[in-house]
KETIGU-826523 format. One line per 5 residues: their letters; for each residue x, y, z of N, C-alpha, C. Coordinates in nm, 3 decimals, padded with zeros to 5 digits, m for minus. Example, Ala and Ser with C-alpha at 12.3 -4.5 7.8 and 13.67 -1.06 7.14 Angstrom:
# KETIGU-826523
AS	01.319:m00.569:00.780:01.230:m00.450:00.780:01.320:m00.330:00.780; 01.285:m00.225:00.708:01.367:m00.106:00.714:01.290:00.003:00.787
This chain:
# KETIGU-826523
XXXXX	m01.718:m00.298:m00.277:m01.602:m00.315:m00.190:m01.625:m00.256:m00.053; m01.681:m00.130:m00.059:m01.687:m00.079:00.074:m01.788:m00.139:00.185; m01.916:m00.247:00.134:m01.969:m00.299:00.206:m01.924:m00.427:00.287; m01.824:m00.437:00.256:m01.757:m00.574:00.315:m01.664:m00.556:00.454; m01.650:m00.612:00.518:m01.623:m00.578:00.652:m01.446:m00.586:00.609
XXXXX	m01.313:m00.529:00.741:m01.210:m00.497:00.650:m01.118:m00.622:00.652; m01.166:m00.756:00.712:m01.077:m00.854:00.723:m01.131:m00.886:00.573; m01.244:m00.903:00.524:m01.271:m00.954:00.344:m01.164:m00.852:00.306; m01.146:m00.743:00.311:m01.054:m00.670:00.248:m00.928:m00.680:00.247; m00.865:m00.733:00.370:m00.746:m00.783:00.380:m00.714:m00.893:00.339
XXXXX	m00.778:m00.996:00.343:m00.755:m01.109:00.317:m00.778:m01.130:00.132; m00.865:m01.007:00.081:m00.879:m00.977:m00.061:m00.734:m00.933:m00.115; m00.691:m00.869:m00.010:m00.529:m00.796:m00.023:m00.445:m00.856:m00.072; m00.427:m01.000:00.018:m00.361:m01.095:00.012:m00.365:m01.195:m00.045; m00.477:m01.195:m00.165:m00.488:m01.299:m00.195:m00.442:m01.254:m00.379
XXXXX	m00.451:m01.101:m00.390:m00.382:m01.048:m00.569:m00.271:m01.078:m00.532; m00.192:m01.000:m00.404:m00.104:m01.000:m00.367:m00.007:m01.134:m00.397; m00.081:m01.256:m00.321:m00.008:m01.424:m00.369:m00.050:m01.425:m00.510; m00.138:m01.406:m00.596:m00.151:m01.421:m00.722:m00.053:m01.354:m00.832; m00.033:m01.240:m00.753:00.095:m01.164:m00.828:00.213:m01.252:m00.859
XXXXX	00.264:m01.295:m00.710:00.338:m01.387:m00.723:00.358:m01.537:m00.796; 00.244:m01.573:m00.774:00.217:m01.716:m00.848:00.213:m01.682:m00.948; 00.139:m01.617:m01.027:00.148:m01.601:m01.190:00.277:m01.532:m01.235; 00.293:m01.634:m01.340:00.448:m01.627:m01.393:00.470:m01.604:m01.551; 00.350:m01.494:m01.612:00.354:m01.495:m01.737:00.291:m01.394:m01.738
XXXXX	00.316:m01.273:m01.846:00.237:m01.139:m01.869:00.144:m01.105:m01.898; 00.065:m01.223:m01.985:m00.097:m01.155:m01.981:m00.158:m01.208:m01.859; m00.154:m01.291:m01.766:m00.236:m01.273:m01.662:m00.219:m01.179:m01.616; m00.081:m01.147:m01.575:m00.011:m01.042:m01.483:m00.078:m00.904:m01.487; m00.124:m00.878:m01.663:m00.173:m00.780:m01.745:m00.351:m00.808:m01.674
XXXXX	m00.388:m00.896:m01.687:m00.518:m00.893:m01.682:m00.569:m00.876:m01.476; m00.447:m00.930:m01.455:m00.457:m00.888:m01.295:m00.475:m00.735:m01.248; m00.367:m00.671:m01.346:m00.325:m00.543:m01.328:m00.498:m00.461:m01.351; m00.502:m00.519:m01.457:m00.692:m00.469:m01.492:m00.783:m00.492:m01.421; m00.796:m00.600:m01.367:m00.918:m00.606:m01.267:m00.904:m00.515:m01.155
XXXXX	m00.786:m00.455:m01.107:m00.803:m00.431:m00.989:m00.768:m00.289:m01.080; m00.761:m00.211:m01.151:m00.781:m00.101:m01.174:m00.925:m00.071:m01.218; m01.023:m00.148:m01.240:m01.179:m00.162:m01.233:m01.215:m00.185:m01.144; m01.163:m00.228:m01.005:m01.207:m00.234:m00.923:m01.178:m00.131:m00.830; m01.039:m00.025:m00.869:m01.044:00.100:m00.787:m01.132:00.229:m00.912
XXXXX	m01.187:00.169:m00.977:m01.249:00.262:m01.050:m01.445:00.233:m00.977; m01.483:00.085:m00.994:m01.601:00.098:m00.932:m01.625:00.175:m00.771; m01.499:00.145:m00.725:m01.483:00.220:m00.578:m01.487:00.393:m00.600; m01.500:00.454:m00.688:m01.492:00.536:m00.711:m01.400:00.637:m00.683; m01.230:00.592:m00.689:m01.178:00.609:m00.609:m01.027:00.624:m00.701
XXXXX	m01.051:00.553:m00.826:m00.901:00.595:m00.911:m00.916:00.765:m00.949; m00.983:00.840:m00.950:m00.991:00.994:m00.979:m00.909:01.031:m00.863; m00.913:00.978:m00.754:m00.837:01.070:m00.677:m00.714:00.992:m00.616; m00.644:00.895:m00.667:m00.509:00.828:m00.706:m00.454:00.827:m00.831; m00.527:00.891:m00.948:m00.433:00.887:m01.067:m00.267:00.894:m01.020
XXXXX	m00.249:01.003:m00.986:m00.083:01.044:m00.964:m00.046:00.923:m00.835; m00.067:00.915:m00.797:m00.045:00.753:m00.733:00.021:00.613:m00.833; m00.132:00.630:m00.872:m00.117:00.483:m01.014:m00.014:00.532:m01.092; m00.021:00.626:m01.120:00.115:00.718:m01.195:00.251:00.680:m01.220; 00.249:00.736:m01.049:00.386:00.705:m00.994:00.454:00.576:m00.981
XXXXX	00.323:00.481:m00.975:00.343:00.305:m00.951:00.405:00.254:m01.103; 00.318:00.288:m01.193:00.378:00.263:m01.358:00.495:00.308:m01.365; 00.513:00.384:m01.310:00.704:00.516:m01.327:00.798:00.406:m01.255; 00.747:00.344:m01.155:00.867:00.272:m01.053:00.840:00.108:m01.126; 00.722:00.053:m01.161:00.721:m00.028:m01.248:00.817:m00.070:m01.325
XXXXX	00.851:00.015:m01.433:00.909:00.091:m01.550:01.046:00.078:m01.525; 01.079:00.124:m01.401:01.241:00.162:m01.365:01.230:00.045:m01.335; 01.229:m00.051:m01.250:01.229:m00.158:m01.250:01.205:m00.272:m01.299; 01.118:m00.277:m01.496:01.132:m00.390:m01.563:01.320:m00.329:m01.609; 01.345:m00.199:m01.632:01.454:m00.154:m01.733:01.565:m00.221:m01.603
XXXXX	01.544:m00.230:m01.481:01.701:m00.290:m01.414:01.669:m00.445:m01.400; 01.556:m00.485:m01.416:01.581:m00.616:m01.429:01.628:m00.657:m01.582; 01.622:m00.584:m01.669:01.684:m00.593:m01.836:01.776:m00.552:m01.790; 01.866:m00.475:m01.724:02.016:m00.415:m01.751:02.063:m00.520:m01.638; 01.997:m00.609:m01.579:02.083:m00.683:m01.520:02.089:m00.813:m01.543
XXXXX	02.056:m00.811:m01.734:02.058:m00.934:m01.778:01.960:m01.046:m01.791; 01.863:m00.991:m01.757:01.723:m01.080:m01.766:01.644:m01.082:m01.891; 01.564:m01.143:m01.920:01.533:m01.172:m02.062:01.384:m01.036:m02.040; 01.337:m01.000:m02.180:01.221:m00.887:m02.166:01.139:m00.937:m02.150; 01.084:m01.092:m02.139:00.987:m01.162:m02.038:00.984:m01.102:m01.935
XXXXX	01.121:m01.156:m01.848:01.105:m01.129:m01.742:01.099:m01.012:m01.646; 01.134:m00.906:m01.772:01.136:m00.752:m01.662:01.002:m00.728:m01.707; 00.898:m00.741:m01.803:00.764:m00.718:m01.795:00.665:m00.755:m01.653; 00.749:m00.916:m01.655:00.705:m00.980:m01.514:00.661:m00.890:m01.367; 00.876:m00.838:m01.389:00.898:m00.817:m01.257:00.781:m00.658:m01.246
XXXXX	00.796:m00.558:m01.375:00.722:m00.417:m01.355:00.530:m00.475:m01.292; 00.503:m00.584:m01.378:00.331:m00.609:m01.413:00.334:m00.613:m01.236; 00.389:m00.750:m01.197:00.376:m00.784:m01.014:00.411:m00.690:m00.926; 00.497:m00.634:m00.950:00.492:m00.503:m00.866:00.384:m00.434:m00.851; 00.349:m00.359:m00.968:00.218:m00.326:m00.979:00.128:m00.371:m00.928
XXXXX	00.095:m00.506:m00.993:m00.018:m00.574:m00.910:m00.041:m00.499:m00.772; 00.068:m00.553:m00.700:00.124:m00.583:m00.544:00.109:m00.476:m00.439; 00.092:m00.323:m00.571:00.106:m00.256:m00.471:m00.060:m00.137:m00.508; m00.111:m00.189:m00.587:m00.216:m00.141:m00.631:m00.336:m00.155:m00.562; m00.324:m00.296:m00.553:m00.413:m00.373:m00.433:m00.426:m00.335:m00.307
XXXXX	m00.299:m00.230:m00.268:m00.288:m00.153:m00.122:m00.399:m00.043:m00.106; m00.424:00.022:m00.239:m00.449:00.164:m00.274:m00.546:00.119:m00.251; m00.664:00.039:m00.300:m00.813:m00.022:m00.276:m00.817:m00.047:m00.143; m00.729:m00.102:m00.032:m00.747:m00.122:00.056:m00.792:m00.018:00.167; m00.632:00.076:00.091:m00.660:00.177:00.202:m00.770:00.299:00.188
XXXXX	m00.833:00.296:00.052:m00.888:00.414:m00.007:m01.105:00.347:00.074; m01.081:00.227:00.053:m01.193:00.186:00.099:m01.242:00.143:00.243; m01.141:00.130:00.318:m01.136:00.107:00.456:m01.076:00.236:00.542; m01.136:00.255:00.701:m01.111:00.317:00.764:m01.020:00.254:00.852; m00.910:00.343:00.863:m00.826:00.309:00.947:m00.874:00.238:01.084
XXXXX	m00.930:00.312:01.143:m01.000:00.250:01.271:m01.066:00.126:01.253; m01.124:00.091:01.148:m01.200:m00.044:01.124:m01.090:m00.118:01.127; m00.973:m00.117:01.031:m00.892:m00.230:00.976:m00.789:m00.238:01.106; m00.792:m00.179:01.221:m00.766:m00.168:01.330:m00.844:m00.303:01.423; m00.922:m00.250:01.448:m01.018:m00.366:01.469:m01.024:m00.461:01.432
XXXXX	m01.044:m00.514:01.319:m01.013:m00.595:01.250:m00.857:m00.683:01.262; m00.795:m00.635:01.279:m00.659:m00.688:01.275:m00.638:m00.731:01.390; m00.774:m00.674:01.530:m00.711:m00.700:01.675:m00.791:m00.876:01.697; m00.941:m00.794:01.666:m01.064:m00.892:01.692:m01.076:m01.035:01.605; m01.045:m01.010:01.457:m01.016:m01.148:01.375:m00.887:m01.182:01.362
XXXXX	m00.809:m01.117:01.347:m00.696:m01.204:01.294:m00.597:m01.213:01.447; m00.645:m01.178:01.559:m00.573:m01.173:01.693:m00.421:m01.122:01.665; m00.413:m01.037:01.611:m00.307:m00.980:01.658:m00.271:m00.850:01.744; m00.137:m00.863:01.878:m00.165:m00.762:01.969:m00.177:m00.648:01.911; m00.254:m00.591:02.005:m00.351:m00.435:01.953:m00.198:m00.347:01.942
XXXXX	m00.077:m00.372:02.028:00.042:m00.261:01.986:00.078:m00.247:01.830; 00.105:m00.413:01.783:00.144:m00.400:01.671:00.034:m00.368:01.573; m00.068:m00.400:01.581:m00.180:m00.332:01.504:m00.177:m00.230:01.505; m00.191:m00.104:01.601:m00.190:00.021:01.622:m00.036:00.089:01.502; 00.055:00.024:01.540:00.191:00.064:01.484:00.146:00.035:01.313
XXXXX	00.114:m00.076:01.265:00.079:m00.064:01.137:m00.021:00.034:01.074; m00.101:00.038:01.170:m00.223:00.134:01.107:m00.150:00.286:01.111; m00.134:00.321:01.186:m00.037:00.434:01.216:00.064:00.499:01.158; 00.113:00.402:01.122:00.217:00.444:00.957:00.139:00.425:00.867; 00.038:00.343:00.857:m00.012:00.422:00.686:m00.107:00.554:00.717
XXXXX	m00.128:00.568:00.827:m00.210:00.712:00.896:m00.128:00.822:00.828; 00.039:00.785:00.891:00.076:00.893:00.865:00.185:00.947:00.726; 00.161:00.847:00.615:00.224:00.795:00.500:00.161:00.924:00.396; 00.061:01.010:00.426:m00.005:01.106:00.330:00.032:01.272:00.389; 00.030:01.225:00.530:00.083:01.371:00.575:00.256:01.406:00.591
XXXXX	00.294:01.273:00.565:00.459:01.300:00.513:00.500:01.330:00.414; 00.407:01.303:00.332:00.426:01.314:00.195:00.397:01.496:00.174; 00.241:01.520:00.196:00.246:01.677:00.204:00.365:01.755:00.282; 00.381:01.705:00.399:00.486:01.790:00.450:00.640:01.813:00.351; 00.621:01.705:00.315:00.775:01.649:00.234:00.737:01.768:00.107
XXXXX	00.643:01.829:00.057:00.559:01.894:m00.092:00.657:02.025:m00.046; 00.556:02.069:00.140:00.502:02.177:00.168:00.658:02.206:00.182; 00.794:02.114:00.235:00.911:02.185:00.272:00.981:02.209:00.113; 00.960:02.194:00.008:00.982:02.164:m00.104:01.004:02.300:m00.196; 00.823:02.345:m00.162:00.826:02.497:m00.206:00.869:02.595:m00.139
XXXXX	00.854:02.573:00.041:00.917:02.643:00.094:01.070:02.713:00.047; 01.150:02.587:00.054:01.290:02.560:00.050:01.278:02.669:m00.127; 01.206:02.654:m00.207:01.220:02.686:m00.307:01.195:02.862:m00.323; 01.120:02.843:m00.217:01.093:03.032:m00.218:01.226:03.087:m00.144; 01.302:03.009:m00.104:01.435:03.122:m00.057:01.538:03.075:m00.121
XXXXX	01.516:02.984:m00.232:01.624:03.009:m00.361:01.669:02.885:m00.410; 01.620:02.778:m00.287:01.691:02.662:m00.339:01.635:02.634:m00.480; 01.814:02.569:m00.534:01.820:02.552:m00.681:01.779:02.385:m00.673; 01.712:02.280:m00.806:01.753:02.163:m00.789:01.846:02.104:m00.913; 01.866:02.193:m01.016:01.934:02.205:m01.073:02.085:02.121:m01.071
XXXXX	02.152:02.077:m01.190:02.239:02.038:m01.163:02.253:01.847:m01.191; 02.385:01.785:m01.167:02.402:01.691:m01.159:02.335:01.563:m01.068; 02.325:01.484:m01.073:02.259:01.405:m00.955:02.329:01.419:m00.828; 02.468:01.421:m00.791:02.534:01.465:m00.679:02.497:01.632:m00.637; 02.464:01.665:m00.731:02.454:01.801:m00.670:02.294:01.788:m00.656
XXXXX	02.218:01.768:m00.687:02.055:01.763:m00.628:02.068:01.689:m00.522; 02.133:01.581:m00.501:02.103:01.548:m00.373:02.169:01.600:m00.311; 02.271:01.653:m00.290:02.328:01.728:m00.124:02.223:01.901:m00.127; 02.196:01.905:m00.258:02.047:02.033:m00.248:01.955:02.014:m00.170; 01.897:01.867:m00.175:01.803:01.812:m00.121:01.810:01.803:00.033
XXXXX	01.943:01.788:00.114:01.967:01.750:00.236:01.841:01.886:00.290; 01.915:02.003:00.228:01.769:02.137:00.300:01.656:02.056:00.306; 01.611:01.973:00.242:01.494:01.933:00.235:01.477:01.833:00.369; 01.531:01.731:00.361:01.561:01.629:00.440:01.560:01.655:00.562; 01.679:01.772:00.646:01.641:01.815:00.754:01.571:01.867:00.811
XXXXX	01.472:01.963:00.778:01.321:02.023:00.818:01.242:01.904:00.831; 01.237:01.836:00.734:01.127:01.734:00.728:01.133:01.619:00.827; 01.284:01.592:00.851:01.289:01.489:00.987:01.243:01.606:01.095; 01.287:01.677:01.095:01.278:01.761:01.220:01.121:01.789:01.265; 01.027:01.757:01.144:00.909:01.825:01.160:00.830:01.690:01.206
XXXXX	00.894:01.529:01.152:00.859:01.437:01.176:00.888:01.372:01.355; 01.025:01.434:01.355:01.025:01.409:01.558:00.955:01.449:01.602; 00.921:01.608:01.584:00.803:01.658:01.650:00.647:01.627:01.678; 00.637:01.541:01.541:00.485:01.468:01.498:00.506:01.371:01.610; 00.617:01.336:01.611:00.655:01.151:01.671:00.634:01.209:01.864
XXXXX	00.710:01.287:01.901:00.688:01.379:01.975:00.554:01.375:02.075; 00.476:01.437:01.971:00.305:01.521:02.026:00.272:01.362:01.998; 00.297:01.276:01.926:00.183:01.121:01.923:00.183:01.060:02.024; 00.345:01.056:02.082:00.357:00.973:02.182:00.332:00.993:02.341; 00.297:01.145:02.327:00.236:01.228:02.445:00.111:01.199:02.456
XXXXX	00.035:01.230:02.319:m00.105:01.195:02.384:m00.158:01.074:02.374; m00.043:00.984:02.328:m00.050:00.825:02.363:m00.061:00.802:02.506; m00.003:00.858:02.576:00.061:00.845:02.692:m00.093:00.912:02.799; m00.127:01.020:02.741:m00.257:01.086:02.817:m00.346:01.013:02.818; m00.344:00.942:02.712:m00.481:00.808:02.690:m00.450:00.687:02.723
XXXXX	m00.373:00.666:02.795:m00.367:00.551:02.858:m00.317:00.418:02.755; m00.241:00.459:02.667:m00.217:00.353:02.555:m00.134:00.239:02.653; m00.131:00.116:02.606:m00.089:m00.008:02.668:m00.147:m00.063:02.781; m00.302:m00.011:02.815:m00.411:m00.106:02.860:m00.413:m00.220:02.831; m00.436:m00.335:02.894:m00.482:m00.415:02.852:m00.630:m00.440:02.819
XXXXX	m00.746:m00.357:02.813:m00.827:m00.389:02.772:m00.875:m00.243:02.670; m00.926:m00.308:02.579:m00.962:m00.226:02.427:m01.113:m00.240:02.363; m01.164:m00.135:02.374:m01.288:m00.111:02.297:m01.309:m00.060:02.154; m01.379:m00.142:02.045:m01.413:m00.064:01.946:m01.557:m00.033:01.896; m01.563:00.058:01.878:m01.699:00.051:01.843:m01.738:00.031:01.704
XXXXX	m01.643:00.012:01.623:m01.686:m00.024:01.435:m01.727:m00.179:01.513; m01.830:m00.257:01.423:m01.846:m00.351:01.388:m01.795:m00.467:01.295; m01.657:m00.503:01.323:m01.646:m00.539:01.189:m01.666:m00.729:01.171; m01.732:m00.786:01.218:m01.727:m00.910:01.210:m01.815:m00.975:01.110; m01.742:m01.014:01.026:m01.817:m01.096:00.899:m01.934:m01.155:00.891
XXXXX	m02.022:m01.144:00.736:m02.139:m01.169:00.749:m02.112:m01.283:00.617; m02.239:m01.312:00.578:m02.263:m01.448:00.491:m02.157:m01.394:00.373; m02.225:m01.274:00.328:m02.145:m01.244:00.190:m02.002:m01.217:00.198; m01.934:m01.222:00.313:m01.765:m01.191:00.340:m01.755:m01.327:00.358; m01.820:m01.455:00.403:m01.764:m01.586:00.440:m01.749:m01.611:00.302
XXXXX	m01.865:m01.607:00.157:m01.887:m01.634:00.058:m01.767:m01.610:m00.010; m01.733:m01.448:m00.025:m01.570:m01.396:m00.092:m01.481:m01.469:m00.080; m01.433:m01.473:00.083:m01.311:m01.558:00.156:m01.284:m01.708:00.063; m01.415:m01.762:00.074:m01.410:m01.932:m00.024:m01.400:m01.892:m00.137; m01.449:m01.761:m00.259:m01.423:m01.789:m00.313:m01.283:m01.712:m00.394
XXXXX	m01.195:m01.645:m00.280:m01.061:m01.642:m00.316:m00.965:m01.709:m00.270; m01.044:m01.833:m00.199:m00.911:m01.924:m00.138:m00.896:m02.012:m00.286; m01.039:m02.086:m00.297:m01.075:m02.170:m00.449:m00.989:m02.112:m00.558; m00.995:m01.952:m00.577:m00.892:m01.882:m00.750:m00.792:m01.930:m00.620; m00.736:m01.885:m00.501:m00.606:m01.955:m00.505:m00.539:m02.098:m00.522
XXXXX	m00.643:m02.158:m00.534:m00.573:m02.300:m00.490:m00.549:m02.313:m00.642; m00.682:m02.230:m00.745:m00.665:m02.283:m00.886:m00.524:m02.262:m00.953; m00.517:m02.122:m00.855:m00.385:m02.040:m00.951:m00.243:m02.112:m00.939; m00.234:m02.205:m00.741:m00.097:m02.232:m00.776:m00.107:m02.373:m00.846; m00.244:m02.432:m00.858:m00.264:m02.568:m00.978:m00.202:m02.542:m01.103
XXXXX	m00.278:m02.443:m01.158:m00.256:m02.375:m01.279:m00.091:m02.352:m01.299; m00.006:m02.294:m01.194:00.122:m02.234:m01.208:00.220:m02.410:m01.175; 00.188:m02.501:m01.142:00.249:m02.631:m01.110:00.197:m02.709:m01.243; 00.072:m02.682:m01.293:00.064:m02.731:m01.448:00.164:m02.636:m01.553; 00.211:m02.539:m01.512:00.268:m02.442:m01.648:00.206:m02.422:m01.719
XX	00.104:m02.350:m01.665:m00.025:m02.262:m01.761:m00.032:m02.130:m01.728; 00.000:m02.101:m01.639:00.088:m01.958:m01.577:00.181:m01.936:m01.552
């Protein structure tokens, strides 16, 4: 995975991603879910997302049980937990194997889109791990001067607001210092240099055909009702 330049990767993204969707029955869904957990395992890279994948099965989960409590058959909440999964598993490979700065590039140089909105996407998943620690770090804090979480669900969450306000507060400030030294560097140039390389070689043209081909099979397959 990591030898492939990051538009094969994106466009790899997008292509479980539509398969999630197109397949409309649980053992593919199941066998989807598997390949790409062998494939963040050859990346060497599910050891340090377990609690990730974790967390994805947990929200899975909550979500086959409200598509059953809202009357759907247990087909279909297997469906809805498996594609989710899929959908969002496929992110974790993306982002665990690509450098931000590449898939930057990538997003400006192949797929032409303006370098602002590129920058803004890459940028939130930049900063999607250090919110999360901060969100940990105000957690124990808050906990070493007594906060309880104890209690009813109304009462954990107005507990939680302690939490909530440090953490925005710590996030303006991030937002703050980014947009300053956005500003020192001259962001909204019109002209942009990268120095990753990322422009496709034989074996990324090769991938591309042959996940357009499983797509075309899959929505054949799903218009025959074989998925």
């Amino acid at each position: 995975m990591k030898k492939f330049v990051p538009v094969t990767k994106l466009i790899g993204t997008f292509a479980f991603s539509f398969w999630a969707l197109v397949l409309h029955t649980t053992l593919p869904l199941v066998i989807l879910v598997l390949i790409e957990l062998l494939l963040l395992a050859f990346c060497g890279s599910l050891g340090r997302n377990v609690k990730a994948v974790f967390s994805l099965v947990v929200f899975a989960a909550f979500l086959a049980v409200v598509q059953l409590l809202g009357g759907g058959s247990l087909e279909s909440a297997y469906v809805t937990g498996l594609r989710m999964l899929a959908m969002t598993i496929v992110f974790i490979i993306l982002l665990t194997t690509t450098r931000l700065q590449d898939l930057t590039a990538a997003l400006v140089k192949q797929i032409k889109i303006p370098y602002e909105y590129a920058f803004m996407f890459t940028a939130a998943l930049r900063f999607v791990p250090d919110f999360i620690a901060e969100s940990q770090a105000v957690q124990e804090a808050q906990a070493c001067r007594g906060l309880s979480t104890k209690g009813n669900v109304f009462k954990k969450m107005i507990h939680y607001m302690s939490v909530i306000q440090p953490l925005m507060l710590k996030s303006l400030g991030r937002s703050e210092t980014m947009a300053l030294s956005l500003e020192l560097r001259g962001f909204g140039s019109s002209e942009h240099s990268f120095m990753s390389n990322v422009r496709p070689k034989g074996v990324d043209y090769a991938v591309i055909a042959l996940l357009a081909g499983l797509s075309c099979l899959a929505v054949y397959m799903r218009l025959q009702g074989i998925v």
